[in-house]
C-alpha positions in Angstrom: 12.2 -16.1 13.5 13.7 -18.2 10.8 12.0 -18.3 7.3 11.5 -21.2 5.2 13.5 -21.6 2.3 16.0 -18.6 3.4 17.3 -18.1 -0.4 14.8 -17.3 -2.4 12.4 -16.1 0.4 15.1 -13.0 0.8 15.4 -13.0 -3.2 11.4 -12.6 -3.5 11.8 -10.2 -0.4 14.3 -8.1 -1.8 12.8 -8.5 -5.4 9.5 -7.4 -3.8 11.1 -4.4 -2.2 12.8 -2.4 -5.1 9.2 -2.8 -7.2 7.5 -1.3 -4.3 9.8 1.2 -3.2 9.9 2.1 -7.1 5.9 2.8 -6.5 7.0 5.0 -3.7 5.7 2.2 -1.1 7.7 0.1 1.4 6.8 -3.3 2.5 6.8 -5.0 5.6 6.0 -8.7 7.0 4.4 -9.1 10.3 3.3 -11.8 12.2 -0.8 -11.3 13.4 0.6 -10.5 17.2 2.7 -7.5 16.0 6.0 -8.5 15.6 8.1 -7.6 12.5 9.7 -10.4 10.6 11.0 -8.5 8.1 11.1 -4.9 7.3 12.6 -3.3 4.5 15.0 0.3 5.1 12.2 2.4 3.2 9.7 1.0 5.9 11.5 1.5 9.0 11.7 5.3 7.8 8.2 5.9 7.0 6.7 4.1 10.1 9.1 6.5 12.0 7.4 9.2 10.8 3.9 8.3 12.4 3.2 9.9 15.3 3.3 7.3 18.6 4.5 4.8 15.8 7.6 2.8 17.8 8.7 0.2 15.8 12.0 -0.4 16.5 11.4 -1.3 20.5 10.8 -4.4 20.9 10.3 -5.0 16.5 6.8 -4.8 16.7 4.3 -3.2 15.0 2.8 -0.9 17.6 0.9 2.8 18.4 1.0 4.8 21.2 -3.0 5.5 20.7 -5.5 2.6 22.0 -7.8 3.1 19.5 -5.3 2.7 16.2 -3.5 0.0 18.2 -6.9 -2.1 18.2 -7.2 -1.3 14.6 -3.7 -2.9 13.8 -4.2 -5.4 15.9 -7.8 -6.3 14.2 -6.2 -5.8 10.6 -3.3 -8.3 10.9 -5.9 -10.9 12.8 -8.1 -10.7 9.8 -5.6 -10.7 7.2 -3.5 -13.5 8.7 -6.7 -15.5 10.1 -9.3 -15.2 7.3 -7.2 -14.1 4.2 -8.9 -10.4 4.8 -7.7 -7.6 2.6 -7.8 -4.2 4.6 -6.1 -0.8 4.8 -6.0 1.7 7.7 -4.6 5.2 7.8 -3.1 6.8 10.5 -1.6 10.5 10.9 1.7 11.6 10.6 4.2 14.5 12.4 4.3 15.3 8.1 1.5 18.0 8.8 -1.8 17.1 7.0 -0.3 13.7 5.4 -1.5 10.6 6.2 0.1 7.0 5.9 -1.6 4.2 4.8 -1.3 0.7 5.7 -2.6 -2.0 3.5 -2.7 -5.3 4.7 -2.6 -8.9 2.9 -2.0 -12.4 4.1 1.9 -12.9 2.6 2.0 -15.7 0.1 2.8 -19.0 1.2 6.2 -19.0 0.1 6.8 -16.1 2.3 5.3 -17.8 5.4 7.8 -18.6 8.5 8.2 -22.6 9.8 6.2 -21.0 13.4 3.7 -18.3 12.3 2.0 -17.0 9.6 2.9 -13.7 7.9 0.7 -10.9 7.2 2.4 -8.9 4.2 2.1 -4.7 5.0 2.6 -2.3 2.1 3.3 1.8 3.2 2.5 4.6 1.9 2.5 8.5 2.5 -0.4 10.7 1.1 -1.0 14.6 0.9 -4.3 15.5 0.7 -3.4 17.6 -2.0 -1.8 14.7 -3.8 -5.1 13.2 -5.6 -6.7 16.5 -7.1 -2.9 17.2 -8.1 -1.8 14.4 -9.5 -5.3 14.0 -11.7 -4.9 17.4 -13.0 -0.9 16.4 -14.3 -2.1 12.7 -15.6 -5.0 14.7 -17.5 -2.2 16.7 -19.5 0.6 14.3 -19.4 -1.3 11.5 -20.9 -4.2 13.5 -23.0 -6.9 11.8 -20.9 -10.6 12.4 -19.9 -10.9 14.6 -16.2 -13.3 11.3 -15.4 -10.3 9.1 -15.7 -7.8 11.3 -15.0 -9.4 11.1 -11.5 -9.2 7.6 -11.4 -5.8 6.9 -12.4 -4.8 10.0 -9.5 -6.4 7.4 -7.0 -4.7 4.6 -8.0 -1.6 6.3 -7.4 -2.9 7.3 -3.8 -3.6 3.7 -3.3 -7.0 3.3 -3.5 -8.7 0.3 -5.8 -11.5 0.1 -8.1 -14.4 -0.9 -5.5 -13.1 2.0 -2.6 -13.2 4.5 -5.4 -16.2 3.6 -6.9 -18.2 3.6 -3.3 -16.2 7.1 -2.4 -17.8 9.0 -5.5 -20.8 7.5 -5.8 -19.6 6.0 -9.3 -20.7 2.3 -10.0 -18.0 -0.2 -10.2 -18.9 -1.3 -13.6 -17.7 2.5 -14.7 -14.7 2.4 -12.7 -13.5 -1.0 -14.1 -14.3 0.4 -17.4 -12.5 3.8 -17.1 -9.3 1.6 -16.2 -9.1 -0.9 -18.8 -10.1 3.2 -21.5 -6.8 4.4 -19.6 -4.6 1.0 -20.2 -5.1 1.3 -23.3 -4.6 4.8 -23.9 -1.4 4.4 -21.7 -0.3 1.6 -23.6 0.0 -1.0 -20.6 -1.2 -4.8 -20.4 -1.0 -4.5 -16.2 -2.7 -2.3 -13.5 0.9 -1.9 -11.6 2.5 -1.1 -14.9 -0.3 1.6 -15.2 0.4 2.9 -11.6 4.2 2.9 -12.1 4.2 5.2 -15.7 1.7 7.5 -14.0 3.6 7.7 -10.8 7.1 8.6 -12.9 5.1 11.2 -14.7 4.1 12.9 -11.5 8.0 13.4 -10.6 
């Protein structure tokens, strides 16, 4: 599967990766049937870690279990079809960690000249890792145990609205808490926010 543009499509690729892979995510482009236009090294690790994930038969983006293979399969049709945002979460052989997928239609510069591209960010996540991580952020950055949690789930992945409707917490707060936090932290952009605190967990 050729890509159009080939130059700066691999430079906004390979761009794309080191910022992600800095967030301790990987990155993947898939077209809505499955199969893997581009994956980056970081990816192709993680995805082996998921239990019945193969990936590298065939390069396509498949699970052993019926059930998760209808949810990828639903996920990329939605992403690439209707411009549907998603993320799904599927256990790993890492013990109690799960891996989450998030799921975006790519950008149109990204597209291929036959298909288009669903862009597939990874991630590993401890259930240990949010209460952790908030507890760190509080006393790293001198911050309130209200937004100390939120920052903690930005770093596990999770935005505004999916927190918000997890605690019980009205958006308005949540959005609110955020913009307290940039400011406190200094940043003028949510992934900048989500990098510094993600260095000060390591």
């Amino acid at each position: 599967m050729l890509l159009k543009r080939r130059l700066p499509v691999d430079q906004w690729v390979a761009a794309s990766d080191a910022i992600f892979e800095a967030l301790g995510e990987a990155i993947v482009l898939v077209s809505a049937n499955g199969h893997i236009a581009y994956a980056s090294p970081l990816t192709r690790i993680r995805l082996g870690e998921v239990e019945g994930m193969c990936m590298l038969r065939h390069e396509r983006l498949w699970h052993a279990d019926l059930h998760v293979r209808e949810q990828l399969n639903e996920a990329l049709v939605k992403a690439q079809s209707q411009g549907v945002s998603s993320q799904l979460g599927v256990s790993t052989t890492l013990g109690p960690s799960t891996i989450w997928l998030h799921f975006a239609k790519a950008h149109p510069d990204m597209q291929s000249a036959s298909d288009s591209l669903v862009y597939v960010r990874v991630r590993i996540v401890t259930p240990k890792e949010p209460r952790d991580a908030a507890e760190q952020l509080r006393s790293a950055f001198n911050i309130t145990a209200a937004e100390s949690n939120v920052l903690a789930a930005l770093v596990e992945g999770c935005v505004a609205k999916q927190y918000a409707t997890r605690t019980g917490v009205s958006i308005h707060t949540v959005r609110k808490q955020i913009t307290t936090v940039m400011r406190k932290m200094d940043c003028t952009r949510q992934v900048e926010l989500v990098a510094k605190a993600r260095a000060a967990l390591h």
